[in-house]
Every structure is written in C-alpha cells, then in structure tokens.
C-alpha positions as CSV (number, residue, x, y, z in Angstrom):
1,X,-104.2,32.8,52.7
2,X,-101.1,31.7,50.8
3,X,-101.1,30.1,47.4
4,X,-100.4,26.2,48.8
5,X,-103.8,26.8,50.7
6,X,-105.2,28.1,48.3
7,X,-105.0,25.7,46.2
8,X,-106.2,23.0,49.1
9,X,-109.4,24.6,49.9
10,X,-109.8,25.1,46.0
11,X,-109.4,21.4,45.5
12,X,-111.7,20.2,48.5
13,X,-114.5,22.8,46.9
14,X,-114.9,21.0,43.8
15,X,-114.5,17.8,45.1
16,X,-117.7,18.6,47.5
17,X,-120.1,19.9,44.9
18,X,-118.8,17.7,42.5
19,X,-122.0,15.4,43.0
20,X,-124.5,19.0,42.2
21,X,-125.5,18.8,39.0
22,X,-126.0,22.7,38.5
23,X,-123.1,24.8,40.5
24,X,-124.7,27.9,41.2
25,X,-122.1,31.0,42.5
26,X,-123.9,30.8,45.7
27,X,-123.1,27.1,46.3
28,X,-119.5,27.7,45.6
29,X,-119.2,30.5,48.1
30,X,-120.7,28.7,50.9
31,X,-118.9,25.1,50.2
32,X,-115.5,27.3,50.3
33,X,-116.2,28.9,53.2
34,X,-116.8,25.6,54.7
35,X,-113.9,23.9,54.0
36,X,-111.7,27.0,54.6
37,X,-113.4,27.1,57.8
38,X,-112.4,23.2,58.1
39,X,-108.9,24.1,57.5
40,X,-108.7,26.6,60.4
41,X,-108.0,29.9,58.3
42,X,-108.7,33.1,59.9
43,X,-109.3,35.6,57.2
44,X,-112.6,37.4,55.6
45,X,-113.4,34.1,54.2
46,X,-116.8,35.8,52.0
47,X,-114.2,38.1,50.5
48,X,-111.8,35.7,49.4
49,X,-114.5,33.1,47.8
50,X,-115.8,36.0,46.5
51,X,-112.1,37.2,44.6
52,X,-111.8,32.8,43.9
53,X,-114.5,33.1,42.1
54,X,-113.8,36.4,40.4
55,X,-110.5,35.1,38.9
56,X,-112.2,32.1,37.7
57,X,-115.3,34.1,36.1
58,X,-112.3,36.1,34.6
59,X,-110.3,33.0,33.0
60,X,-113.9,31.9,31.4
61,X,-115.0,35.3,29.9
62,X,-111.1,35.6,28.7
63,X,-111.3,32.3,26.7
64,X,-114.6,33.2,25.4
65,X,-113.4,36.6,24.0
66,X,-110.7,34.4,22.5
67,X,-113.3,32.1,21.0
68,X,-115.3,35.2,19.8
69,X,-111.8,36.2,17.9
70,X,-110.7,33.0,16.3
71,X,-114.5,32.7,15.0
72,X,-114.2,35.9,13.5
73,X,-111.2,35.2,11.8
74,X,-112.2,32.1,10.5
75,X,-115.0,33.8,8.8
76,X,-112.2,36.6,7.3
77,X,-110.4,33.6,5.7
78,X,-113.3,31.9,4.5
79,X,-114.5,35.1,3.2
80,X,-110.8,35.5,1.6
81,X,-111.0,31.8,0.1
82,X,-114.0,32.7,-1.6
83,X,-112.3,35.8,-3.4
84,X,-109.2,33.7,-3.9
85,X,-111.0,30.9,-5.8
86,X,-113.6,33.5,-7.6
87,X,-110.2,35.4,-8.7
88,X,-108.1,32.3,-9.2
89,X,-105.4,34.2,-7.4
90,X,-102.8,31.7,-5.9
91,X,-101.2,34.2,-3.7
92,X,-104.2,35.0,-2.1
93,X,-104.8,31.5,-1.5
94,X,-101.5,31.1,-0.3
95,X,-102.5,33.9,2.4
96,X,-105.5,32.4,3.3
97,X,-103.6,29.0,3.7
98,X,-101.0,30.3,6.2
99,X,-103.7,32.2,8.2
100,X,-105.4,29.2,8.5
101,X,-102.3,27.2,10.0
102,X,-101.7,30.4,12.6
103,X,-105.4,30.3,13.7
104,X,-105.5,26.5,14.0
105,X,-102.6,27.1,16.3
106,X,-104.1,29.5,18.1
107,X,-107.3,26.9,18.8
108,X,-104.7,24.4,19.6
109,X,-103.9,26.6,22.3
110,X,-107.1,27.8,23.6
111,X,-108.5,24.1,23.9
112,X,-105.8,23.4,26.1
113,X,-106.4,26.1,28.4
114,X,-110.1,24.6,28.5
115,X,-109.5,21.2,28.6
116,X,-106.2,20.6,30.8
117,X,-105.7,21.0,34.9
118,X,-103.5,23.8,35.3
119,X,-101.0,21.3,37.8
120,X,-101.1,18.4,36.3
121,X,-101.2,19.1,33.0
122,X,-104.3,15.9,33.1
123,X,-107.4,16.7,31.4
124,X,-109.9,17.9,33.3
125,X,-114.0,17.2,34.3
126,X,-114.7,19.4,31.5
127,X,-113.1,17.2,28.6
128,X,-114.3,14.0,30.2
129,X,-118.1,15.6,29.8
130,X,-117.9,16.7,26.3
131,X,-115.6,14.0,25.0
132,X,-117.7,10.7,26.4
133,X,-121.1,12.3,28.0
134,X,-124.2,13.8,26.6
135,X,-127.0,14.6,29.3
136,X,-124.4,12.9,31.5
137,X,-124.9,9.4,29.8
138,X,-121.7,8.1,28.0
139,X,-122.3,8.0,24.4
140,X,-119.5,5.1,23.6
141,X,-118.5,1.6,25.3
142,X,-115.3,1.5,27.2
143,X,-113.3,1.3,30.5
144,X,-113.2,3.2,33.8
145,X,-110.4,3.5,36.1
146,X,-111.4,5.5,39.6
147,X,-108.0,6.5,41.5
148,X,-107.7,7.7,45.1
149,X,-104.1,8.8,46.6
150,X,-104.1,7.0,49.9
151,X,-103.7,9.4,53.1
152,X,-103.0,12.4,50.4
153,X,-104.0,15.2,53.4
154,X,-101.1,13.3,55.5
155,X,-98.6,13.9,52.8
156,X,-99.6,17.8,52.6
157,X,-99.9,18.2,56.1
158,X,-96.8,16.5,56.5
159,X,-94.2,17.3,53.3
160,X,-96.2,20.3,52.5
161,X,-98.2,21.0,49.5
162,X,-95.5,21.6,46.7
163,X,-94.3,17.6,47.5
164,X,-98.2,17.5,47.3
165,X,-98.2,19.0,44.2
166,X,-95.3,16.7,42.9
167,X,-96.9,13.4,44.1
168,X,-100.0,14.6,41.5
169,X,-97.8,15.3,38.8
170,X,-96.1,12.0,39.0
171,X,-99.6,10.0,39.2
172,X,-100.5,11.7,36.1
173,X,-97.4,10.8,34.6
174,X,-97.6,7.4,35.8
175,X,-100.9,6.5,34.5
176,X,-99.7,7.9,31.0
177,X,-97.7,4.7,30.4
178,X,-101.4,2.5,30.5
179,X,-102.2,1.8,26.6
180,X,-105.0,3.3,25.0
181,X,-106.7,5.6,28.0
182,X,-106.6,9.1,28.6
183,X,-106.3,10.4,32.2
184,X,-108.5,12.8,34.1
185,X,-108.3,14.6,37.1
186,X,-111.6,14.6,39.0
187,X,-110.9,16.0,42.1
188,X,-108.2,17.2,44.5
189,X,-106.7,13.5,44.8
190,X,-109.2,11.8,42.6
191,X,-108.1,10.5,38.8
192,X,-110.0,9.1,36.3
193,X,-108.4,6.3,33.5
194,X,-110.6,6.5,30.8
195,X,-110.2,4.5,27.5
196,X,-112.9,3.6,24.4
197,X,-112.0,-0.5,24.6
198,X,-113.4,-1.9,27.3
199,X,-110.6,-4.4,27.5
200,X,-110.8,-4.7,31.7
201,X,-108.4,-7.3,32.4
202,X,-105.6,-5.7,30.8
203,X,-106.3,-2.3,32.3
204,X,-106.4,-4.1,35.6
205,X,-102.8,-5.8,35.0
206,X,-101.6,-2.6,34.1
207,X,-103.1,-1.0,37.2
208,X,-102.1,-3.6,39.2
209,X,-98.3,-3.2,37.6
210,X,-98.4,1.0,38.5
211,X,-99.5,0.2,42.1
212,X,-97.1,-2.1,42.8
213,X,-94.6,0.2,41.3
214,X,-95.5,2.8,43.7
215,X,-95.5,0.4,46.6
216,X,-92.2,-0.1,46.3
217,X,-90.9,3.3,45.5
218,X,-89.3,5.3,48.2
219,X,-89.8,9.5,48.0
220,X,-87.3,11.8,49.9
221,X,-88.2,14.7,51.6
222,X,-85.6,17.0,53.1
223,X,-83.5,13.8,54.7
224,X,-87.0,11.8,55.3
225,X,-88.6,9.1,52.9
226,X,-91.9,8.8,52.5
227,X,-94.4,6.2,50.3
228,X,-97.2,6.7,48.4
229,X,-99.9,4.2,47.6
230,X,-103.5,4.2,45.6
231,X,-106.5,2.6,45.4
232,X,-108.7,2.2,42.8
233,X,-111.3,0.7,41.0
234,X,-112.6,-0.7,37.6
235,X,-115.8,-0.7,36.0
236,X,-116.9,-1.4,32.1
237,X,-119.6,1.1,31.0
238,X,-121.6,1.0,27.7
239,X,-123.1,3.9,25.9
240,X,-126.3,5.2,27.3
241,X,-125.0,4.3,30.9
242,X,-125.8,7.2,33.3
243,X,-122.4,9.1,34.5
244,X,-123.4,9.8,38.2
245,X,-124.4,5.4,38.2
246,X,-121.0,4.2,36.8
247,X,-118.8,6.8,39.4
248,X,-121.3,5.2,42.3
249,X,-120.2,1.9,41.3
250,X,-116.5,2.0,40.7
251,X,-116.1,4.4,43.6
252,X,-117.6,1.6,45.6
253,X,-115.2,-1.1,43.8
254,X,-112.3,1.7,45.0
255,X,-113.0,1.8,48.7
256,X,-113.6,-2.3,48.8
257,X,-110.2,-1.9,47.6
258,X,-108.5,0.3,50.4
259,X,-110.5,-1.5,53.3
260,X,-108.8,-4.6,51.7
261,X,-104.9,-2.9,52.1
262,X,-103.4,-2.7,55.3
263,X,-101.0,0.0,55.8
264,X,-99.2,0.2,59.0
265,X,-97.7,3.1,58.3
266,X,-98.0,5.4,54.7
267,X,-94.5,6.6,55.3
268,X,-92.4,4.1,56.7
C-alpha cells in the first residue's frame, strides 16, 4: 500500500469509529481492514493495521517520554529558583530564567505535535475534547460549524490524493479568515468551526461568503479544471450540552443542506 492510500483508509478508519466512545486496538484493526478491504487492496491487510497502529502507539509513547522530560526539568529549575532566591544569587536566577524560556519552547512544540493534524496543520479531535468538553459535555456557550467537502472520494479518485490533500489544506485555510473560531478537523473530509460567542448569524454570513467563494473558484489539474463545493451546518450549543447531541443535530442541519444543492456536475 502506498502512502496516498494510506492515508485514505487511515482517514475512513477514524471517521467510522468516530461515533465509539472507547477505541479499543481491536476495533481499529478490524474497521481498517474493512475499509481497506472496501478500497480493493490486496495485501496482508492484519499486518499492515497491525504496523498502523504500531507507528501510532510509537508517536504517543514518544510524546509521553517528552512529557516525562520537560516535567523533570521543570522540577530542576524550580529546584534551582529556590537556591537562587535562598542565595540571592542573580546569575543563578538569570540561569533559571533562560531555562525556563527554552523549556517553554520545547512545550510549545510538543503541544503542537498533540494538538494539530499532521496535513492540515487544523487542530485536531483531541484539542476540541480537552479545550470545550469534559465527560463529552461542552463546558462553555458558543457556535458550531459542521463541514463536509462535497463528492471529496470523486476528487481523489479522480485528481488523485495529493490535489486531495491540497483541497484540505485550502479549506483549512479558508475557514481561518471566519472571526473569532478555531477550526478542527474531525474526520477525513469532515471540519469543525468552533468559536466561544455564539453569534450564529454572523458565522452563517461568513460561511455563506466562503461557500460562495468556492463556488465560483475554478482548480486546475494537469490541463483539467475542476470545482469544489461544501456543505454544512450550524448549531448554538450551551455549556452542559452533550457532544455526541449537538454533532447529531448540526450533522442533520448539513445534509438538509446538500439535499437542498443541486450539482450537475462537481467538476464542470
């Protein structure tokens, strides 16, 4: 299996047990053998959920070794501090001062490798949980946009999965430029707007500006032109609203919203 599909059975995984609320390693293996199955690949399909999985355990335990680190530094320089202040000795404090601005650095980093998707450079499920959920009820007011890409296996199958690729970055991108919101990627195609003000009617004139925009954007692809268009819901939620409630409902609002369109053609 190369990289580009990969990356698509990868995507369609987490999409599927998305809706699980505990992901066991058995679950993952047998939802990626599915849709690698779905996707027609003939390979030892076990073995390579199996080494999927592998690499991903590795990028966890290698982030918590890095956790492990920065903690015990931070104990060194408080440790340091202590001295510092006890001794009144300003160069030591100086020390502990420039340690400090390397190792907040060095967290700076690390949270990004936890908190952003890889491609897009989005924040991922994992920030949207621990920034605006405990037990999967929101713990603030605000605004939620749900985002599909229209036809998004068409482009893939079609332009191949680094235009695919491109097409996510530029969503991402896009839905940067809508005020006071943060965007997530849920899923393979799937994006989340989120913001803290639930101000809906200017998040749907914005929306509604981006979609047009994209309506009336041509892509090129090796001579050919191509369009891309989404759909997409949006829902208020208050705090103490269940997560799993709020996606049910604006992921309804989204798909009343692509039976509504009428595409003859997604790449005329």
């Amino acid at each position: 299996m190369d990289l580009s599909s990969l990356k698509v059975v990868t995507n369609d995984t987490m999409k599927a047990i998305r809706k699980f609320d505990i992901i066991t390693p058995e679950l993952f293996k047998e939802t990626f053998i599915t849709k690698a199955q779905e996707h027609n690949i003939p390979l030892d399909l076990e073995e390579l959920a199996n080494q999927s999985m592998d690499f991903t355990l590795h990028k966890v335990y290698e982030i918590e070794e890095q956790t492990v680190e920065n903690t015990q530094l931070l104990q060194q320089n408080i440790d340091m501090a202590t001295i510092a202040i006890d001794q009144q000795d300003s160069n030591l404090l100086k020390h502990v001062q420039k340690q400090m601005e390397a190792l907040n650095k060095r967290i700076s980093m690390l949270e990004e490798q936890v908190y952003l998707d890889e491609l897009t450079k989005a924040y991922n499920r994992k920030w949207l949980f621990e920034k605006y959920l405990i037990n999967e009820q929101f713990t603030k007011n605000g605004t939620l946009v749900f985002i599909d890409i229209d036809k998004f296996k068409h482009i893939n199958d079609t332009y191949g999965h680094v235009t695919g690729d491109k097409v996510l970055a530029m969503i991402t991108k896009l839905t940067r430029t809508i005020s006071d919101t943060q965007t997530v990627r849920y899923g393979g195609d799937e994006f989340i707007v989120i913001s803290p003000v639930q101000d809906k009617q200017q998040i749907e004139h914005q929306m509604h500006m981006l979609s047009n925009t994209l309506d009336n954007k041509r892509f090129k692809f090796q001579g050919n032109t191509f369009q891309v268009h989404i759909s997409y819901g949006i829902i208020n939620f208050n705090s103490g609203d269940h997560f799993h409630e709020i996606i049910e409902q604006v992921d309804q609002k989204m798909y009343t919203h692509k039976k509504a369109k009428d595409y003859i053609s997604p790449n005329p």
